[in-house]
C-alpha positions as CSV (number, residue, x, y, z in Angstrom):
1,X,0.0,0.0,0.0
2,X,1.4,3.6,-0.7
3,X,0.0,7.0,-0.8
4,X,0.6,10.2,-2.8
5,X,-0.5,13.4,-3.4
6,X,-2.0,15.0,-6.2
7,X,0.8,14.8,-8.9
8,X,0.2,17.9,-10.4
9,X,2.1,20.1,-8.3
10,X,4.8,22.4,-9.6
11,X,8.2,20.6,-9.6
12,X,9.4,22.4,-6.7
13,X,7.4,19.7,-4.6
14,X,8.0,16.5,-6.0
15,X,11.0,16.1,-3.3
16,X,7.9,16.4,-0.8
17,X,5.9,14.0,-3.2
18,X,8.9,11.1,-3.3
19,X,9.6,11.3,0.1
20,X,6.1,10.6,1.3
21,X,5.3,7.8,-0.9
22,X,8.5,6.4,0.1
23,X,7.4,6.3,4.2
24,X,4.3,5.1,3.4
25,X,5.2,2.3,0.8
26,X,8.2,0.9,3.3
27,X,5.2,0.8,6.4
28,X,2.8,-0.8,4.3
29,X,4.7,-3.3,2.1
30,X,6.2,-4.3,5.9
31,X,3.1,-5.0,7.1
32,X,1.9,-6.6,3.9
33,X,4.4,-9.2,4.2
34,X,3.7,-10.0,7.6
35,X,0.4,-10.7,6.3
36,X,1.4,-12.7,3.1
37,X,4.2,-14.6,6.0
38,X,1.5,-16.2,8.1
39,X,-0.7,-16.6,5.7
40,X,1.7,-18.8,3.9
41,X,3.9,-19.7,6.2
42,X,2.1,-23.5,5.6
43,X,1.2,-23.1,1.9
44,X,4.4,-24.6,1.0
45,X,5.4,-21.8,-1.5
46,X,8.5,-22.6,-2.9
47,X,12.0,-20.8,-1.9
48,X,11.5,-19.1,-5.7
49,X,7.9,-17.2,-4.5
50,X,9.0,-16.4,-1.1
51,X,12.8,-14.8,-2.6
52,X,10.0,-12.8,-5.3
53,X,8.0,-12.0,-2.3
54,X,10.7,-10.2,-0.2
55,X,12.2,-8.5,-3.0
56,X,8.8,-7.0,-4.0
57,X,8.1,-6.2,-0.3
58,X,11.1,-5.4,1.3
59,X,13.7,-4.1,-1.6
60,X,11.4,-2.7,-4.4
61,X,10.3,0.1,-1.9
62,X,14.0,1.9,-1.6
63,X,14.8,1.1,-5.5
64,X,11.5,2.7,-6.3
65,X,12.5,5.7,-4.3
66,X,15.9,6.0,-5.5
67,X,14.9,6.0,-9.4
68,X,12.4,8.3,-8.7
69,X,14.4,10.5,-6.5
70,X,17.0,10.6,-9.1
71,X,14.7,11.0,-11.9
72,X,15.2,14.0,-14.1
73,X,11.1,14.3,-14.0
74,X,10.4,12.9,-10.3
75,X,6.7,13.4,-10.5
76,X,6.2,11.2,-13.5
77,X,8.8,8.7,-12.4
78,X,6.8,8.3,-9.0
79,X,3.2,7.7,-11.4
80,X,5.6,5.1,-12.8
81,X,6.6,3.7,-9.8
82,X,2.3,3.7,-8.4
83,X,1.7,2.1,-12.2
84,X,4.3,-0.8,-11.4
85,X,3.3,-1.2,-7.6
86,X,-0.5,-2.0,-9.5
87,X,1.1,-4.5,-12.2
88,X,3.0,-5.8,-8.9
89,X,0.0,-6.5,-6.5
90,X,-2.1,-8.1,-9.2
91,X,0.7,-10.4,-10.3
92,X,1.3,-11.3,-6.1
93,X,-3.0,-11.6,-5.7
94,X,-2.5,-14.6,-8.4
95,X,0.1,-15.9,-7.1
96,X,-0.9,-16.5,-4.1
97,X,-4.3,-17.5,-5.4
98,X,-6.2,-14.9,-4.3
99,X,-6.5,-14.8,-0.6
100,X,-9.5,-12.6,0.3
101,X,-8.3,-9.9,2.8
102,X,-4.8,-9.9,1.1
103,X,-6.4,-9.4,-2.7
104,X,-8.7,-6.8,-1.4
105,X,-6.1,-4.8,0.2
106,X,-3.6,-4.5,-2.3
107,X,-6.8,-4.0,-5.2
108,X,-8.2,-1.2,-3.0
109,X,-5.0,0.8,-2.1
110,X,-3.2,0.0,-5.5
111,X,-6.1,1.5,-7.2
112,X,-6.2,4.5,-4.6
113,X,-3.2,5.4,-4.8
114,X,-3.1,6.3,-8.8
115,X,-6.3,7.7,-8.8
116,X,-6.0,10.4,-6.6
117,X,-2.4,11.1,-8.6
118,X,-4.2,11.0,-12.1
119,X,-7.9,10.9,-11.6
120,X,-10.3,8.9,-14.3
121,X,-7.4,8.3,-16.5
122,X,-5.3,7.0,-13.3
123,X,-7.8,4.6,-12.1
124,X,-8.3,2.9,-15.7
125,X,-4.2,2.3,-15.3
126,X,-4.5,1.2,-12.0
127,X,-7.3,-0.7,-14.0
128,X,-5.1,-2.8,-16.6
129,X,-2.1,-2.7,-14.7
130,X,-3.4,-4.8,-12.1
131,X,-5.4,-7.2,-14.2
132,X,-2.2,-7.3,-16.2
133,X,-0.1,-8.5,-13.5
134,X,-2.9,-11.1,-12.4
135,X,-2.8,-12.1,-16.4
136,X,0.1,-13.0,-16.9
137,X,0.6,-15.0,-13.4
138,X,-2.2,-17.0,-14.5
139,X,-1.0,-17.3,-18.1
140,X,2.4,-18.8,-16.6
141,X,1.2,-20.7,-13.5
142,X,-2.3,-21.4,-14.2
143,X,-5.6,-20.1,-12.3
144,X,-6.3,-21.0,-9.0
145,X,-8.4,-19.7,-6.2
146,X,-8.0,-19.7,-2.9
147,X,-10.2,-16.9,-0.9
148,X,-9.7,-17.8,2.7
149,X,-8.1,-16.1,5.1
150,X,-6.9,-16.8,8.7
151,X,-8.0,-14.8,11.7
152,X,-4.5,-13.1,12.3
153,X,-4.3,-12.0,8.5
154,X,-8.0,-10.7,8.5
155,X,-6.8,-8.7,11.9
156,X,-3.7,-7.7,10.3
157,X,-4.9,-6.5,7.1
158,X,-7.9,-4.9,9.2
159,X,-5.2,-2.7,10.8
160,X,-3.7,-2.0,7.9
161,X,-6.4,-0.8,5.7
162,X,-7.3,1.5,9.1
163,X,-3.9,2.8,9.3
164,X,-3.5,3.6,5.8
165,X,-6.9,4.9,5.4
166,X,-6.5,7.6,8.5
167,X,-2.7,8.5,7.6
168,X,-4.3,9.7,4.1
169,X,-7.0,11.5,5.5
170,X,-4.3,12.7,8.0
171,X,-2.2,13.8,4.7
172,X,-4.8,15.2,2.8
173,X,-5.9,17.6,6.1
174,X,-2.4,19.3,6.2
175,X,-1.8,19.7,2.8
176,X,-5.6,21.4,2.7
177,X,-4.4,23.4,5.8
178,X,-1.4,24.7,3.6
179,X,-3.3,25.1,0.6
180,X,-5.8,27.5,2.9
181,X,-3.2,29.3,4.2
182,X,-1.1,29.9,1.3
183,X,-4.3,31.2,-0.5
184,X,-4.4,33.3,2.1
185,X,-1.0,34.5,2.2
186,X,-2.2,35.1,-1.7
187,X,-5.0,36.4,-1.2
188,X,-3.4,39.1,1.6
189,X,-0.9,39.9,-0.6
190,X,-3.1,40.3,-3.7
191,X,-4.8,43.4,-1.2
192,X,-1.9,44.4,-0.7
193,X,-0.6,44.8,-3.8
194,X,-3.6,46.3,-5.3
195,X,-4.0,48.8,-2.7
196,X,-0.3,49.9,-3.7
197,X,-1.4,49.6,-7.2
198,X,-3.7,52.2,-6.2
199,X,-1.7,54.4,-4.6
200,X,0.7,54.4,-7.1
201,X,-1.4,55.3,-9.8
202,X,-3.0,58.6,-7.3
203,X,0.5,59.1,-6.7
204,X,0.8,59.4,-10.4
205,X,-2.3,61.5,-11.4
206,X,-1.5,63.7,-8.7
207,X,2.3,64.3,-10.2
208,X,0.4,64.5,-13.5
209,X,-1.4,67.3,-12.3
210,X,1.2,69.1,-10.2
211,X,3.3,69.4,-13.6
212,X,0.8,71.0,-15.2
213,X,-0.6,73.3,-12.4
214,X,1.5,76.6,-11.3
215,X,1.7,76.2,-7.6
216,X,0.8,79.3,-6.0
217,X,-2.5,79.8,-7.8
218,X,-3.8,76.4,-8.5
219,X,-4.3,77.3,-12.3
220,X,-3.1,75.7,-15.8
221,X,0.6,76.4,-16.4
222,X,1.6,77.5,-20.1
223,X,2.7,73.6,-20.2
224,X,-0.6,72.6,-19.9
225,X,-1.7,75.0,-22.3
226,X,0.2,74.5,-25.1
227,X,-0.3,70.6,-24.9
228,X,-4.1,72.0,-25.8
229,X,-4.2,74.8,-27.5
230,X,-3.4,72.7,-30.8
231,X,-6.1,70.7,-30.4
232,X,-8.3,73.1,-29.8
233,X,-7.5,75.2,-32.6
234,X,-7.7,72.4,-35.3
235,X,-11.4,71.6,-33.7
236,X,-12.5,75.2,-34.0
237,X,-11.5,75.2,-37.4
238,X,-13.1,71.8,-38.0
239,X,-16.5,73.5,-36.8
240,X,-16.3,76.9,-37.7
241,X,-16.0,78.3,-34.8
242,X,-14.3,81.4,-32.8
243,X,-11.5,81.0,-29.9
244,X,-11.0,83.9,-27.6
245,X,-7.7,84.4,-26.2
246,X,-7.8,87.0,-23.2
247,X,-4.1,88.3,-21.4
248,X,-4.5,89.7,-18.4
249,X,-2.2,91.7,-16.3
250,X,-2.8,92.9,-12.6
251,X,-2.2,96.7,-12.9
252,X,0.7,98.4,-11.0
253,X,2.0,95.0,-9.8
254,X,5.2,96.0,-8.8
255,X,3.6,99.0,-6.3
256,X,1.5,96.1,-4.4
257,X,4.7,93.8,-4.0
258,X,6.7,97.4,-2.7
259,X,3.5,98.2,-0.1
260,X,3.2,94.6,1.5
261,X,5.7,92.7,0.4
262,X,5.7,89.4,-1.9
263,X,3.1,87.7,0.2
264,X,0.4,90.1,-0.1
265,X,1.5,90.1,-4.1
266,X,1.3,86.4,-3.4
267,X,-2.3,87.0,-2.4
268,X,-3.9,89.0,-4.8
269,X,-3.0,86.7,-7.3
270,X,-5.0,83.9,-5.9
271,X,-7.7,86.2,-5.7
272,X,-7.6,86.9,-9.3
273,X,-7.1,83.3,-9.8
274,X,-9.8,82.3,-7.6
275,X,-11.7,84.9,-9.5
276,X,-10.8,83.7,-12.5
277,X,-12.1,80.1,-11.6
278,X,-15.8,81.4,-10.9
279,X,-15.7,82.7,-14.0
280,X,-14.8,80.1,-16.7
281,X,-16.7,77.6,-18.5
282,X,-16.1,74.4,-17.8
283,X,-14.4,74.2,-21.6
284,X,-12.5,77.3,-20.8
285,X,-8.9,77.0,-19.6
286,X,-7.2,79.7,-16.6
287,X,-3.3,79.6,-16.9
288,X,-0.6,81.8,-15.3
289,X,1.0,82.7,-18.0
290,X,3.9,84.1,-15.5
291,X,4.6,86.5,-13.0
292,X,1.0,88.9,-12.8
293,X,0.1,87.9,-16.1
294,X,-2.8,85.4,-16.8
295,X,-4.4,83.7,-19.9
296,X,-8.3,82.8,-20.8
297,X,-8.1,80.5,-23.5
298,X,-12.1,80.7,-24.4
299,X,-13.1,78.3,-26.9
300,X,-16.6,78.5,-29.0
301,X,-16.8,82.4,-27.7
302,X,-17.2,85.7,-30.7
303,X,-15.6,88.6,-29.7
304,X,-18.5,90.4,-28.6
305,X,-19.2,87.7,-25.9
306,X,-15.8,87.7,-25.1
307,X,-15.8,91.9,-24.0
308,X,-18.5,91.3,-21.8
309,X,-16.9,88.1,-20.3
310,X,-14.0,90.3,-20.1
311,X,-16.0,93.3,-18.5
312,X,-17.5,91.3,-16.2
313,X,-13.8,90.0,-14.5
314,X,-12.5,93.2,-14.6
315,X,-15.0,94.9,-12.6
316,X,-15.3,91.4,-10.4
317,X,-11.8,92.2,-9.4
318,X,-11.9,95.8,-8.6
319,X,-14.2,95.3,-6.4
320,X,-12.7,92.5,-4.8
321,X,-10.5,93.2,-1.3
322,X,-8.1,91.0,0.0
323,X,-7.2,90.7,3.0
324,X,-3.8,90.5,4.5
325,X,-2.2,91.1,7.6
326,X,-4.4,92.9,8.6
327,X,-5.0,95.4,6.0
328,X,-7.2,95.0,3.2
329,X,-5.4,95.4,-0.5
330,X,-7.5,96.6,-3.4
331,X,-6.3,95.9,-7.4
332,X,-7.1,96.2,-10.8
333,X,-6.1,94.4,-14.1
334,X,-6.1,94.6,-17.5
335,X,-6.9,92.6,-20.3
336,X,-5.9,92.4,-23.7
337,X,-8.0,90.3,-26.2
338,X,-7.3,88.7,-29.7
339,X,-9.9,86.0,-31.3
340,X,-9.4,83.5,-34.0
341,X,-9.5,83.2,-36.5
342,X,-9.4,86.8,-37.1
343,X,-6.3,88.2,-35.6
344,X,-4.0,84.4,-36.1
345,X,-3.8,81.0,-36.4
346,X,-1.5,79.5,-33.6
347,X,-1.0,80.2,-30.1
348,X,2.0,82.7,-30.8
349,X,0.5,84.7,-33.0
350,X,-2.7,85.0,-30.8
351,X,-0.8,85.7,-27.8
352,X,0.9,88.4,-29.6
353,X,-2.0,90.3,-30.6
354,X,-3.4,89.8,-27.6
355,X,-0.3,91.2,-25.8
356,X,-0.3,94.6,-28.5
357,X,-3.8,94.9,-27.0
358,X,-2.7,95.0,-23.5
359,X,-0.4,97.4,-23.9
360,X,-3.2,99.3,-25.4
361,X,-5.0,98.7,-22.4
362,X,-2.3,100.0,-20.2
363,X,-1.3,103.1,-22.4
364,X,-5.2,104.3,-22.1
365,X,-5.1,104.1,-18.2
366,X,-5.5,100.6,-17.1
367,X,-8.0,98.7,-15.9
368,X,-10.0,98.5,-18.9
369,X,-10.4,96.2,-21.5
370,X,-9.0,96.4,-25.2
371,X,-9.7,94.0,-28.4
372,X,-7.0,94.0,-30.5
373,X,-7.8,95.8,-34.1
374,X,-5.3,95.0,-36.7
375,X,-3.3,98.0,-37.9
376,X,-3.5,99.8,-34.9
């Protein structure tokens, strides 16, 4: 009798695998031939049976272990070994002529024993295997039958079948304890790493964003904004449409940074951002365009809309008081505007106009609002 394991573990376990089979096969082949001993011990087999005997019960066991152990593929070699221990049994059931206990023990745990390895397909092995081993017995010695068995063999074998039948469910328990706990372990780690996953990829969006958002106002940077000012462009055109682009400037900048300091510049301009923000669209883009100086990029928008948008800032933000330190800081801007396609094509050319009309806006007085005329 021997035991095994599901053979269709990775390789790493076949060591595990071998070595099991091997303690049970050398336990149960012992006490098989105690069983076969007093049940023949006045049969009169001849020396011949009993030297075939021993060497299947008492040698075979370590050979089998050693090929298999030194077997390139151990887990097949070990189905090999389980295939011969079937051909094996049959061919010692027919000799012996088929002593009841004996026959039914070594049927039952031959047949076991592969078809737990390999399933349907191992127990039609087991299958002709064994009833190959009991042919060719009979084919050389003849048929005979012989079913009884003593009292101490029936006790024996009794023991035996018990034994072997709790050590597998014994087996089978830890290796299903394992199994739970490394799909645990799995599973654990599986959170784990998709919680990571997750965080990595926030961590990424939120880099994403940081490099395309100026810092001190929360708004688009001109990275950001010429990534999608093409696109935009190339769909206006598509649909026949205007695209306002407004520069705005905070008026006498330089005078609020003097007065309170680069903070409370630091301040108005997330006002005007904030400002800004309430504004737009939810198409429209808000960049810093740098230092004081911010950019509307207003998709879909004629220039007529556009001056009232623009109006409607402006006088948003001179009414607007921040406060800081405090005192309470007061600031205008002005704003420059140049649409497509009218006054250019790309974002340079755009910007440029729009920047002549902020200088327009700035020459006139500030804090007013200028759309750029070409010529002038």
């Amino acid at each position: 009798m021997t035991h095994t394991e599901y053979l269709t573990r990775p390789q790493s376990s076949a060591h595990w695998t071998v070595s099991t089979n091997y303690r049970f096969r050398v336990a149960s082949f012992v006490n098989m031939f105690v069983s076969v001993l007093l049940h023949g011990w006045d049969k009169g087999y001849s020396p011949l049976l009993w030297g075939l005997i021993a060497m299947q019960l008492l040698i075979y066991p370590h050979l089998a272990f050693l090929f298999a152990r030194r077997s390139v593929n151990a887990q097949q070699a070990e189905v090999n070994n389980l295939t011969l221990d079937c051909l094996m049994f049959g061919a010692l059931a027919a000799a012996l002529q088929f002593p009841l206990w004996i026959a039914f023990t070594v049927y039952i745990a031959s047949t076991l024993n592969i078809t737990m390895s390999r399933g349907l397909a191992g127990l039609i092995r087991s299958q002709l295997a064994f009833f190959s081993g009991v042919l060719v017995v009979g084919l050389l010695v003849g048929w005979h039958l012989s079913p009884s068995t003593e009292l101490p063999v029936t006790i024996i074998c009794l023991i035996g079948n018990t034994v072997y039948i709790v050590s597998i469910g014994l087996t089978a328990f830890g290796r299903n304890r394992q199994l739970r706990q490394t799909r645990e372990a799995l599973r654990m780690g599986e959170n784990t790493l998709k919680q990571q996953l997750t965080e990595i990829q926030n961590l990424q969006e939120k880099l994403q964003e940081q490099a395309v958002r100026d810092p001190l106002t929360g708004l688009y940077n001109r990275r950001f904004l010429d990534t999608i000012m093409a696109r935009e462009l190339a769909r206006c055109e598509r649909e026949g449409l205007h695209l306002t682009v407004m520069m705005i400037d905070v008026d006498h900048f330089k005078k609020v940074n003097d007065s309170y300091g680069h903070p409370g510049g630091d301040e108005v301009l997330k006002k005007l951002a904030t400002l800004l923000q309430e504004k737009v669209r939810v198409i429209d883009v808000a960049c810093r365009f740098g230092g004081e100086e911010f950019l509307l990029m207003l998709p879909s928008m004629s220039p007529e809309f556009a001056i009232v948008r623009a109006e409607q800032c402006r006088e948003a933000f001179a009414q607007a008081k921040v406060e800081f330190d405090g005192q309470t800081i007061q600031a205008t801007m002005s704003v420059g505007i140049a649409v497509y396609p009218q006054h250019g094509n790309t974002l340079a050319e755009l910007t440029r106009c729009a920047d002549v009309a902020l200088y327009q806006a700035k020459e006139a007085g500030r804090n007013r609002v200028v759309l750029y005329i070409a010529g002038n």
